[in-house]
OpenMM code with the backbone's topology and positions (N, CA, C; nanometers):
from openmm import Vec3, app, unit

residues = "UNK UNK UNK UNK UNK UNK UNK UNK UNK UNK UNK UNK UNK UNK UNK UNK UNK UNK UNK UNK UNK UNK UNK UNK UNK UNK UNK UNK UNK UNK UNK UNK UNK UNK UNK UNK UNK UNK UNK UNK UNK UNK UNK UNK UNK UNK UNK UNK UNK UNK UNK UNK UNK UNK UNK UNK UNK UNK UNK UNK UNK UNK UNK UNK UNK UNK UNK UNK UNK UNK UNK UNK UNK UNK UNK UNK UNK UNK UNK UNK UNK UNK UNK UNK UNK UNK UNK UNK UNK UNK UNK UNK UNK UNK UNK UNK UNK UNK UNK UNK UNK UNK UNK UNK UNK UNK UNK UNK UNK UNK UNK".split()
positions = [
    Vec3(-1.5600, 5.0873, -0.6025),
    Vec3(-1.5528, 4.9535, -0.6542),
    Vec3(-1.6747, 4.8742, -0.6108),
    Vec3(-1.7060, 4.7786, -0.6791),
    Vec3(-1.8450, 4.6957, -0.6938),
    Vec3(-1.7996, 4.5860, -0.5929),
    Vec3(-1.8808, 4.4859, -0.5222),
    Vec3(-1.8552, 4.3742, -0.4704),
    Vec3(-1.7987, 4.2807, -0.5266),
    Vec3(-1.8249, 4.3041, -0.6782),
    Vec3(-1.8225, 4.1802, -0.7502),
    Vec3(-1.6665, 4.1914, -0.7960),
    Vec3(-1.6139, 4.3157, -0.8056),
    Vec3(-1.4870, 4.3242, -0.8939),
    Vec3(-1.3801, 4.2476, -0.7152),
    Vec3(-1.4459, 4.2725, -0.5867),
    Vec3(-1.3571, 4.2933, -0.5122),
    Vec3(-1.3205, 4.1412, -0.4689),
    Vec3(-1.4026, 4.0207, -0.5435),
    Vec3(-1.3938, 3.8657, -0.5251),
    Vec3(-1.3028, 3.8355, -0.5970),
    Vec3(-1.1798, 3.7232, -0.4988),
    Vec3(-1.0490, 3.7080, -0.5621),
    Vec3(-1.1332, 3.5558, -0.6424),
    Vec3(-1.0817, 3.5877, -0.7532),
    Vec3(-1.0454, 3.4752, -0.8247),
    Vec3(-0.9495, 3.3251, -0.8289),
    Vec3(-0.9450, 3.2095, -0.8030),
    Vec3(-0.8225, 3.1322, -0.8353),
    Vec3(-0.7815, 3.1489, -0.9308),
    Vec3(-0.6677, 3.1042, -0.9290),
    Vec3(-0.5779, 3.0680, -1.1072),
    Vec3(-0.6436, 2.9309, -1.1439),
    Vec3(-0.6234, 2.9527, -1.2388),
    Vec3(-0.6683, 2.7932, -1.3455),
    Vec3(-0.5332, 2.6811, -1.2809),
    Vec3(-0.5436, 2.5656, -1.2548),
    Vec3(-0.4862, 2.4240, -1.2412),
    Vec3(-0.4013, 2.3727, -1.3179),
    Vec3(-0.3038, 2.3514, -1.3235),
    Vec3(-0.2654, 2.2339, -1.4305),
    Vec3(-0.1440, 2.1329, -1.3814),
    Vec3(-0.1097, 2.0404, -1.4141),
    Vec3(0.0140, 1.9372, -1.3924),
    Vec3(0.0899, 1.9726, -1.4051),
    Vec3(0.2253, 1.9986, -1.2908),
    Vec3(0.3961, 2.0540, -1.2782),
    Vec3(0.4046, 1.9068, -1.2635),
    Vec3(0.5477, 1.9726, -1.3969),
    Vec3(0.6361, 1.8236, -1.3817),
    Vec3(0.7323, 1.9170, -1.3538),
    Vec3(0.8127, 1.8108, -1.2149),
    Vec3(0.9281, 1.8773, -1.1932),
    Vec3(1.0689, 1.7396, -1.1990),
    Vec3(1.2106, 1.7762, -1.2282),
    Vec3(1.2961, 1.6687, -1.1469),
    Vec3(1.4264, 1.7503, -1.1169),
    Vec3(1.4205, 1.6752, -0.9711),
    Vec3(1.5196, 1.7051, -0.8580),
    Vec3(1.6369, 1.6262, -0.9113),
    Vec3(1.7817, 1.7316, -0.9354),
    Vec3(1.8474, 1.6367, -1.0089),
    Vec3(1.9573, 1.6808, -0.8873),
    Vec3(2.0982, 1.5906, -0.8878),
    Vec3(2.2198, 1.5692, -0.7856),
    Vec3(2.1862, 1.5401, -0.6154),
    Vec3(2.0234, 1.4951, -0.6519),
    Vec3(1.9851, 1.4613, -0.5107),
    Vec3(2.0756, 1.3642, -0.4451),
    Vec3(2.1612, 1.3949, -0.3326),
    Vec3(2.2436, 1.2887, -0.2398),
    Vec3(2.1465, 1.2436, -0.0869),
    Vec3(2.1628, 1.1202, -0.0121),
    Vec3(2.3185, 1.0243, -0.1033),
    Vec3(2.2281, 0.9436, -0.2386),
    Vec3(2.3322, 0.9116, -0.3157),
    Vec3(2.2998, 0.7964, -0.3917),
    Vec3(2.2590, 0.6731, -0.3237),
    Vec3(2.1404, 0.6130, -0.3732),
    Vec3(2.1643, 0.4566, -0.3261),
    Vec3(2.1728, 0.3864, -0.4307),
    Vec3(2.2560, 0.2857, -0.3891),
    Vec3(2.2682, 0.1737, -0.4849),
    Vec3(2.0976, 0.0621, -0.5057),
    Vec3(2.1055, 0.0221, -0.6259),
    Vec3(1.9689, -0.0505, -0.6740),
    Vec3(1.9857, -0.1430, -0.5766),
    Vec3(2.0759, -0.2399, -0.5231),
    Vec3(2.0730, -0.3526, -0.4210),
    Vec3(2.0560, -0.3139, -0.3130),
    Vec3(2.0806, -0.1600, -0.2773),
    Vec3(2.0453, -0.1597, -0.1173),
    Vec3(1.9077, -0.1004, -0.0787),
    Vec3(1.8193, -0.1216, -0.2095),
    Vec3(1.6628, -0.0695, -0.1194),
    Vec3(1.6186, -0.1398, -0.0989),
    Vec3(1.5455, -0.1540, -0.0072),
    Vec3(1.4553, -0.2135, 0.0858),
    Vec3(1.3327, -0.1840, 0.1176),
    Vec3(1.2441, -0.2607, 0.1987),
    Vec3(1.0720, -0.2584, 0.2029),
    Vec3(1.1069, -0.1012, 0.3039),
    Vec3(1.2070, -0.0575, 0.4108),
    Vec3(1.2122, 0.0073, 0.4955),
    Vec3(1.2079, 0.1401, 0.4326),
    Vec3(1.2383, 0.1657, 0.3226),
    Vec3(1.2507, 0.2326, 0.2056),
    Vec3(1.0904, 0.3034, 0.1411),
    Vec3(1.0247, 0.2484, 0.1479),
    Vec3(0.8853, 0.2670, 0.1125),
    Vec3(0.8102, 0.4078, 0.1717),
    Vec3(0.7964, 0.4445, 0.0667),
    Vec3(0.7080, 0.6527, 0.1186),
    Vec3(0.8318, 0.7304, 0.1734),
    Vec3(0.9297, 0.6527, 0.1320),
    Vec3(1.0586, 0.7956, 0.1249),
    Vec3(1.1087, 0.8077, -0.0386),
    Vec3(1.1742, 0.9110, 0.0138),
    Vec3(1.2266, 0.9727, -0.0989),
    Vec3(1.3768, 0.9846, -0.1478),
    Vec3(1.4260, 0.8372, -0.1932),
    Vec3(1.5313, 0.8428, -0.2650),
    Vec3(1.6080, 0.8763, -0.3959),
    Vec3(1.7256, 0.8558, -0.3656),
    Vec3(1.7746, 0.9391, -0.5381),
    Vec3(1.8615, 0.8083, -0.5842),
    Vec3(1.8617, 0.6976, -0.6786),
    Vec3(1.9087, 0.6174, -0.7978),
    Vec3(1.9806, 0.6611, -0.8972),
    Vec3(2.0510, 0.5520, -0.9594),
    Vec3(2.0950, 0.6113, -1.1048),
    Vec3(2.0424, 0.4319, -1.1855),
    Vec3(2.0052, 0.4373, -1.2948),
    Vec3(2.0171, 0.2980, -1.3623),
    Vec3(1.9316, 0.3468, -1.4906),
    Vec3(1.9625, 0.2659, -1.5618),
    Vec3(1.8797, 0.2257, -1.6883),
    Vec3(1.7150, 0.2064, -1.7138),
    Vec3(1.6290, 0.1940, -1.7284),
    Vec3(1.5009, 0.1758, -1.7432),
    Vec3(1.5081, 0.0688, -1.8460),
    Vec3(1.4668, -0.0433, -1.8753),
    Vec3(1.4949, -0.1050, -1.9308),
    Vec3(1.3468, -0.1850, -2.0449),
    Vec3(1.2403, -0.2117, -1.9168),
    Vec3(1.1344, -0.2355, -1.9334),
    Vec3(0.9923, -0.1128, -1.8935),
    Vec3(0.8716, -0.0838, -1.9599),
    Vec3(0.8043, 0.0238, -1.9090),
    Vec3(0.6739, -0.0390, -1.9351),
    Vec3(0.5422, -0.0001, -1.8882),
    Vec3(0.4241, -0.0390, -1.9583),
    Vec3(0.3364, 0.0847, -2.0233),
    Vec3(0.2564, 0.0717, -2.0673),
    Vec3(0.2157, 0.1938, -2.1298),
    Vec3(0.1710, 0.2609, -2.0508),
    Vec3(0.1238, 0.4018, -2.1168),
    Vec3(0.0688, 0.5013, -2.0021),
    Vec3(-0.0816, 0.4376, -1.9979),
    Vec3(-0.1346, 0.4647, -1.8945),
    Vec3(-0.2407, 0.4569, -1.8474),
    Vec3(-0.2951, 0.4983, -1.7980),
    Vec3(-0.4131, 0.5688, -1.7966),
    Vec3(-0.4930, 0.6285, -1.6825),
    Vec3(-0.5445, 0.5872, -1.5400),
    Vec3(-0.5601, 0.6470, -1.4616),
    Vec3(-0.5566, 0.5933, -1.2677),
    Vec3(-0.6255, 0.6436, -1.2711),
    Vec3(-0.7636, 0.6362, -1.2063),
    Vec3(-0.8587, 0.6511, -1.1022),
    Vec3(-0.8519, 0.7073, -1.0221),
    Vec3(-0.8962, 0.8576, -0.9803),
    Vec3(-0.8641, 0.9280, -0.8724),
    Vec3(-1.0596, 0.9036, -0.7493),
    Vec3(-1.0983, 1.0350, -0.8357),
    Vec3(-1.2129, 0.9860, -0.7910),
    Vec3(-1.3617, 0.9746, -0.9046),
    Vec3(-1.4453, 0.9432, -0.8451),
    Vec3(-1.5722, 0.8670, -0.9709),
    Vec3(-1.7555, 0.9817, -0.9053),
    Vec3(-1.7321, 0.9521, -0.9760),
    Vec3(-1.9096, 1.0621, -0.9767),
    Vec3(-2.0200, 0.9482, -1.0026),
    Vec3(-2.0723, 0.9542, -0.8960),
    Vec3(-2.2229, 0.8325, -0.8671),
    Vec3(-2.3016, 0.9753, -0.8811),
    Vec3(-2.4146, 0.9290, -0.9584),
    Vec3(-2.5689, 0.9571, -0.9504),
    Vec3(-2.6548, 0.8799, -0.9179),
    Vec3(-2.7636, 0.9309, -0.8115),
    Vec3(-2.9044, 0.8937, -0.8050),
    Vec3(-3.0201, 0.8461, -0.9454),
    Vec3(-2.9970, 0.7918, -0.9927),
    Vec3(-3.1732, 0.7920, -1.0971),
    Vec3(-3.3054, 0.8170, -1.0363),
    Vec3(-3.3155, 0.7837, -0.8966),
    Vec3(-3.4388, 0.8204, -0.8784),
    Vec3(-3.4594, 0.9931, -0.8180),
    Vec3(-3.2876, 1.0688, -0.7614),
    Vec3(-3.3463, 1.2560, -0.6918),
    Vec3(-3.2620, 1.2786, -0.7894),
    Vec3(-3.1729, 1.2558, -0.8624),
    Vec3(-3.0745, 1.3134, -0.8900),
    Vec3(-2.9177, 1.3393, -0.8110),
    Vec3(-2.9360, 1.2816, -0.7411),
    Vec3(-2.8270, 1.3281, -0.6302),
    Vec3(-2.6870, 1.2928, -0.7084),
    Vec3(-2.6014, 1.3750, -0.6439),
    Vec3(-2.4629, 1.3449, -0.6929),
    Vec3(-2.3754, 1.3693, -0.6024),
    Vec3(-2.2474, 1.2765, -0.5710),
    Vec3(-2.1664, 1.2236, -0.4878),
    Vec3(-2.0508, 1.2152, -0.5467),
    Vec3(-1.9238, 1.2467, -0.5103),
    Vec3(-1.7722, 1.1937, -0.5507),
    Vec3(-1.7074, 1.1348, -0.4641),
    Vec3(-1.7084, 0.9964, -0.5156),
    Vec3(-1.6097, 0.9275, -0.4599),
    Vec3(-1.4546, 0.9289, -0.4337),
    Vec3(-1.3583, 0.9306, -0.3572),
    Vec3(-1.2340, 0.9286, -0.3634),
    Vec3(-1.2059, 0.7623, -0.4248),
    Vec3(-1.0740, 0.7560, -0.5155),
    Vec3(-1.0712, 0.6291, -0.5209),
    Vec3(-0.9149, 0.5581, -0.4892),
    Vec3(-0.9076, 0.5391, -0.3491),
    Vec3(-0.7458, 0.4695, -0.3605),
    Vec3(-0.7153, 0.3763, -0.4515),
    Vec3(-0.5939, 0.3889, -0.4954),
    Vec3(-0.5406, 0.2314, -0.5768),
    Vec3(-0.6000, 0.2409, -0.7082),
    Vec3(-0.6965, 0.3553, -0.7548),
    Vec3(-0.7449, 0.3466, -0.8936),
    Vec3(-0.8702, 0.2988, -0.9123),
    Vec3(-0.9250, 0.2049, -0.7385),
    Vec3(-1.0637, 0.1170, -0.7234),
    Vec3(-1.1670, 0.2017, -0.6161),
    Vec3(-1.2978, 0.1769, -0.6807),
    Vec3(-1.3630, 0.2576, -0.6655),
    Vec3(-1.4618, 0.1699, -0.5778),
    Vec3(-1.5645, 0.2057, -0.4371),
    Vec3(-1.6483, 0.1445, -0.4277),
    Vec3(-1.7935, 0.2387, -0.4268),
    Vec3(-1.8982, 0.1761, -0.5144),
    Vec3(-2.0031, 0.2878, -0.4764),
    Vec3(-2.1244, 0.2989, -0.4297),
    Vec3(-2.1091, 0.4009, -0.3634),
    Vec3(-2.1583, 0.4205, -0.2230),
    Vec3(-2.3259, 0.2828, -0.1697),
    Vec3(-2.3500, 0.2840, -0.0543),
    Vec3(-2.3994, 0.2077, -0.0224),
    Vec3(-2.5712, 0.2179, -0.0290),
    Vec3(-2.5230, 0.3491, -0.0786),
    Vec3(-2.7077, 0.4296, -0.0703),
    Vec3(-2.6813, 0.5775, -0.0878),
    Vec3(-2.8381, 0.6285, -0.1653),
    Vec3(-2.8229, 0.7441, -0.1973),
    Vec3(-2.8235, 0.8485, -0.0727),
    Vec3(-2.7324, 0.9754, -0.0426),
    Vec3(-2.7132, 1.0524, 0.0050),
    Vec3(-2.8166, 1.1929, 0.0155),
    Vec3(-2.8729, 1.1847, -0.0572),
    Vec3(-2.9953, 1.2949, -0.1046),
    Vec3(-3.1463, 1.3084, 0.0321),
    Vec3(-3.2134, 1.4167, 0.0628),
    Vec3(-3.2812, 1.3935, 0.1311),
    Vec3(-3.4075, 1.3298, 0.1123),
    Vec3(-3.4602, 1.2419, 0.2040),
    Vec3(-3.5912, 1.1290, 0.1682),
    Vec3(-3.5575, 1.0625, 0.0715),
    Vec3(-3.4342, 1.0018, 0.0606),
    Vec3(-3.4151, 0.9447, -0.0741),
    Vec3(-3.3732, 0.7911, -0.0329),
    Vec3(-3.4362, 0.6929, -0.1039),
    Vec3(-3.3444, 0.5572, -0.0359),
    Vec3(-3.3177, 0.4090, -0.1151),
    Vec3(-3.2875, 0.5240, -0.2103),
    Vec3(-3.1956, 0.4736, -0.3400),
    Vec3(-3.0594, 0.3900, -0.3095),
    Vec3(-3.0995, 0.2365, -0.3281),
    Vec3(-2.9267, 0.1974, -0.3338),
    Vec3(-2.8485, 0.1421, -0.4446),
    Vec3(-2.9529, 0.2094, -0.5649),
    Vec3(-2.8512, 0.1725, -0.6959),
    Vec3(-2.8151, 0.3305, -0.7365),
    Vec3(-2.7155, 0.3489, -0.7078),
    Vec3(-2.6512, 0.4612, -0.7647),
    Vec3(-2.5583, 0.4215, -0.9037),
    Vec3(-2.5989, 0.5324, -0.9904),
    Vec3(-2.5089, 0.4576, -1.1467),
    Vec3(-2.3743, 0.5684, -1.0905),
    Vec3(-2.2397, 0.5056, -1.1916),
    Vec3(-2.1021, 0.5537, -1.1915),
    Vec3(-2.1585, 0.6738, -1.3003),
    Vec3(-2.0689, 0.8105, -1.3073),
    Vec3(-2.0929, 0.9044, -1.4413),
    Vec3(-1.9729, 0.8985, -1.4669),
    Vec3(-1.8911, 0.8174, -1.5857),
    Vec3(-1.7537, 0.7788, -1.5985),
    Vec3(-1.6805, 0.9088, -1.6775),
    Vec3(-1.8160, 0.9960, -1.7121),
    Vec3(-1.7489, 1.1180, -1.7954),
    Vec3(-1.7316, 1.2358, -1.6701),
    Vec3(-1.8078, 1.1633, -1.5381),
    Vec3(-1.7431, 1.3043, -1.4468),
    Vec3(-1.6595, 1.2762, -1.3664),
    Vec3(-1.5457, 1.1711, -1.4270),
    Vec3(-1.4195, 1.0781, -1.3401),
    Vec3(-1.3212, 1.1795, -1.3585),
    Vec3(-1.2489, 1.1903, -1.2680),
    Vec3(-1.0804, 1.2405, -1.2033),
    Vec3(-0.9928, 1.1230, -1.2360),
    Vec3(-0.9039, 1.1569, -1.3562),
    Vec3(-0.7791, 1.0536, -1.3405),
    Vec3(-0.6859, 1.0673, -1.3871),
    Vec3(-0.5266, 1.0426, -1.3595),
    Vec3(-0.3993, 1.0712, -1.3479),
    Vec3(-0.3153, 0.9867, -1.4687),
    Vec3(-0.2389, 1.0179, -1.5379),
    Vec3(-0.1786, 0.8697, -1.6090),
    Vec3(-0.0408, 0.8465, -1.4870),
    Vec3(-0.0181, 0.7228, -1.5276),
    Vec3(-0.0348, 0.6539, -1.4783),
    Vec3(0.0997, 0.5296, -1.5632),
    Vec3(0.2124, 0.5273, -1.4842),
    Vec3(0.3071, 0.4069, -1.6190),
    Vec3(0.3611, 0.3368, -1.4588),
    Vec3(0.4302, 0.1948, -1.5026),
    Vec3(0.4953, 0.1019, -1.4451),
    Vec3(0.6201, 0.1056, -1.5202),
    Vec3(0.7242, 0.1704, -1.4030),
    Vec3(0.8536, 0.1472, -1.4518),
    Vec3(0.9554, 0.0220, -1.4371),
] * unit.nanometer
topology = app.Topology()
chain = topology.addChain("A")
for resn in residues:
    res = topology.addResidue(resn, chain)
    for name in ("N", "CA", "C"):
        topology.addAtom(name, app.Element.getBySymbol(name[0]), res)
């Protein structure tokens, strides 16, 4: 066998949707609370109001114009800040442009 055949490959990526259904206990809609926040509860109710889907901001691709350099930003919250100066060597570039076609982003709804 060749070196080349003996390099593992990844699998290709894609979005699992999953839902966890008869998750206990139930909580009632009146008893959540701020204490509640980054856990993982199970509801029952209606949806009543939604906003559209939307795309989120994961992370954003800055380029250099003057080396070329290229950088990915992480972006919490969907907001992006970019960077303060170019990263590239001898380089001291501090207008880096956004490349909005080499953006990471999630949709994204308000229930």
């Amino acid at each position: 066998h060749s070196d080349e055949s003996a390099e593992l490959q990844s699998p290709p990526t894609y979005p699992i949707a999953f839902r966890i259904v008869h998750y206990e206990p139930l909580t009632p809609m009146r008893s959540i609370k701020s204490n509640q926040i980054g856990k993982f509860i199970s509801l029952r109710g209606t949806v009543v109001r939604v906003s559209t889907t939307r795309p989120l901001l994961q992370k954003m691709k800055f380029l250099c114009p003057k080396c070329g350099y290229e950088c990915m930003v992480s972006c919490p919250d969907g907001k992006y800040n970019a960077p303060a100066s170019c990263g590239g060597q001898n380089c001291r570039s501090k207008a880096l442009l956004a490349d909005k076609s080499g953006a990471e982003t999630v949709d994204w709804q308000k229930l």
